[in-house]
N, C-alpha and C positions, 0 to 999 in steps of 0.2 A: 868705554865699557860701562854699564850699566853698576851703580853701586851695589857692593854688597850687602849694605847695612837694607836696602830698599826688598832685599830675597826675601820670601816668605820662610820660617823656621817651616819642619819639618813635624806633622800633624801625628801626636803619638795614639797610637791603637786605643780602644777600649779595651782591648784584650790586655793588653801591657800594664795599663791601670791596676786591672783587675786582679792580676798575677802579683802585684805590688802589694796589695790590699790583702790578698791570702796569704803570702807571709807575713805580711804584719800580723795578721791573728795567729799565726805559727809561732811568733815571736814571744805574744802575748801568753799562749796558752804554755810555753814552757818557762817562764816565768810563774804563772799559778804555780804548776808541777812543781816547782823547787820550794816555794812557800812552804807548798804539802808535804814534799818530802822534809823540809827542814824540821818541820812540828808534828813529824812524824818519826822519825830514821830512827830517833831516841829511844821513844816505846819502843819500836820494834827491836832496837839492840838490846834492850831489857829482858823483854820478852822470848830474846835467843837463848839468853843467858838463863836463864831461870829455868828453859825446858832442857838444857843440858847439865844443867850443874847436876852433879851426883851420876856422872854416866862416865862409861867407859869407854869412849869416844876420845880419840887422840886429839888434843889439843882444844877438848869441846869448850874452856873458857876463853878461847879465842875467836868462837864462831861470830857473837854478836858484833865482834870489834870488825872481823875480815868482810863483815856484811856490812856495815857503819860505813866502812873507808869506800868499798866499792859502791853503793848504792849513793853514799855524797858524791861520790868524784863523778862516777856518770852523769849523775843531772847538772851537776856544772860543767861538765865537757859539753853536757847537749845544748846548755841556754848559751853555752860561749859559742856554739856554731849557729844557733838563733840569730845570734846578733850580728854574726857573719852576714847571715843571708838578707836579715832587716838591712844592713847597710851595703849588699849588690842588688836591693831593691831598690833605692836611690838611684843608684849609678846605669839600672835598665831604665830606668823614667827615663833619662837622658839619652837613651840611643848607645848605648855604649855594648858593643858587641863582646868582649873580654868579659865585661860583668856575667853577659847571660851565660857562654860558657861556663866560668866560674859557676855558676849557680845550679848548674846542674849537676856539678861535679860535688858541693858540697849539697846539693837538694839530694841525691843519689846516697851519700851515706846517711843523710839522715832519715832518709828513706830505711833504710834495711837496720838503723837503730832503734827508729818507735816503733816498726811493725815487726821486729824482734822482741820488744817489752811487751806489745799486746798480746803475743804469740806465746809468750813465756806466763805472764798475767792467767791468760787462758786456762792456761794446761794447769795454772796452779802454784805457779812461781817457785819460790824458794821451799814449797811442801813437798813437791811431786815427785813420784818417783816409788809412791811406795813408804814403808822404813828407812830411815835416815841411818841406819845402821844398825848392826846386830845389838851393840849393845848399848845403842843409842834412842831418844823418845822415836816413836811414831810419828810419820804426818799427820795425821788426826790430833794427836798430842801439840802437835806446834802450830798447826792451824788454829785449835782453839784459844791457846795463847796469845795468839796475836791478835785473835778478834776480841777479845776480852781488853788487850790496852791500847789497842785502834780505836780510833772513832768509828763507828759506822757509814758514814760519808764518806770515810779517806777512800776507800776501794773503789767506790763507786764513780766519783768525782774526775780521780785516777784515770780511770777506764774511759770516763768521756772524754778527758781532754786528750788522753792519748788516739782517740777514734776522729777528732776532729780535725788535731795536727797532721793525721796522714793523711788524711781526708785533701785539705787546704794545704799540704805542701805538694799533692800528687796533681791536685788541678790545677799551680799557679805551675810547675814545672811543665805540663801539658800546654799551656796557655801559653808559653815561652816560644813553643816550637812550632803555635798555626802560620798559615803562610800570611797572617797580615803583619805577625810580627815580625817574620824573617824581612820584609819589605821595610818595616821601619828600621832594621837596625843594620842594613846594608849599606855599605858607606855611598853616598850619593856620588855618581860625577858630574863632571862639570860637561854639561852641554850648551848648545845655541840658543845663544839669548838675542833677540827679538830690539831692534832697532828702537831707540824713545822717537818720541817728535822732539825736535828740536837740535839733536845730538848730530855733533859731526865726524862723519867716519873717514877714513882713508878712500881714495879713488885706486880702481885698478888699474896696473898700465891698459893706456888704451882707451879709457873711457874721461867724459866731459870733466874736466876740471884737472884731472892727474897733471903734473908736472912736468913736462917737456923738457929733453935735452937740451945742451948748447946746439947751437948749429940749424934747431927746427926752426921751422914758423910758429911765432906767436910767444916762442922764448924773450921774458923779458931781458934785456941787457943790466949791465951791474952797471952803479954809478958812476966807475973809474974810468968807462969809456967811454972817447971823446965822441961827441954831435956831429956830424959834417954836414953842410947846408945842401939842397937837392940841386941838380946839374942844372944850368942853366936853358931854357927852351930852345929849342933851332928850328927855323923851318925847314919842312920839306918842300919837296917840289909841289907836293898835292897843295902846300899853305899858300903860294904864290897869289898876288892878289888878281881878280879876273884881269885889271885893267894891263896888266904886265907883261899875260901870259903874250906870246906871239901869234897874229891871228885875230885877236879882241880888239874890238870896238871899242875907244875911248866914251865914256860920260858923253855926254852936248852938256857945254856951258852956259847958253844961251836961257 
């Protein structure tokens, strides 16, 4: 059989590459986001806090904190599935079909998680809706608050990177399912391989060299069995020498 080590590996797509490479920047761009939210979430709990104190809003000294804990914990839930998918980006270079399922299955929520924050972003975020309560500030009221101990960049900045992460996580997921990838990460079989020079194969019965039973022609004998020397010659009548036969003229001596 032809060595294994001698088999050519298996040539991985560009496309595969490339789908690789767009989550890593999905990786990278929620990593920003959490920077931003980290030196940000502060101001803005401040800023809750200060538009509700003095209002009669049930539990309104609780708003900044219930914003605070939700607004951290999402964006580390979403850079811990980043990291998820940076490292089933790894394991698709490789051919590994479980990774790219996997990856669609967590590509998929985080799909409908950032295009949920832009969609929310959009409309207005934590403002929208109007009056935050009868006898609570106004969205106008807490918008301006927050733009006031915001940076100016944070919203904006925000907005791109969230436009780019779905952007780059919707085309490497696409990228996952052309048919050149399905071809590379189909597990191969094992087909006919192609004779070397030099190599020796098995004969079929039947054909030149195959090994013969006991009992054929051309079967060699084992060592254990004895030589016997060949029969000794006899004449026939046809061997008779001319001079013998009856009838025949003797030689002249003369």
């Amino acid at each position: 059989m032809v060595d294994s080590q001698s088999t050519p590996a298996r040539q991985r797509p560009s496309i595969v590459s490339i789908s690789s490479y767009l989550l890593f920047l999905f990786l990278a761009c929620q990593v920003i986001s959490l920077i931003i939210t980290l030196s940000t979430i502060g101001k803005t709990r401040d800023a809750l806090r200060d538009a509700y104190a003095g209002s009669n809003v049930e539990n309104a000294d609780q708003v900044g904190d219930v914003f605070y804990a939700i607004g951290l914990g999402s964006a580390i839930l979403v850079l811990l599935l980043a990291v998820v998918l940076g490292v089933l980006a790894l394991f698709n270079n490789q051919g590994r079909n479980g990774a790219r399922i996997t990856t669609w299955i967590v590509g998929g929520i985080m799909v409908c998680c950032v295009g949920g924050g832009l969609l929310s972003n959009a409309a207005g975020g934590f403002t929208a809706g109007g009056d935050t309560g009868a006898n609570g500030p106004s969205s106008e009221e807490v918008q301006r608050r927050l733009e006031e101990a915001l940076p100016s960049w944070a919203t904006a900045v925000s907005l791109l990177l969230g436009v780019i992460s779905l952007i780059a996580l919707l085309a490497a997921l696409i990228l996952l399912a052309m048919p050149k990838a399905n071809a590379f990460f189909r597990k191969p079989t094992a087909g006919w391989e192609p004779p070397t020079p030099g190599a020796s194969y098995p004969q079929a019965p039947g054909q030149p060299g195959y090994p013969q039973s006991s009992g054929e022609p051309g079967y060699p004998q084992s060592s254990g069995e004895p030589s016997y020397p060949p029969p000794p010659a006899t004449n026939r009548p046809d061997d008779t020498p001319p001079a013998d036969r009856p009838g025949s003229t003797p030689p002249s001596t003369s």
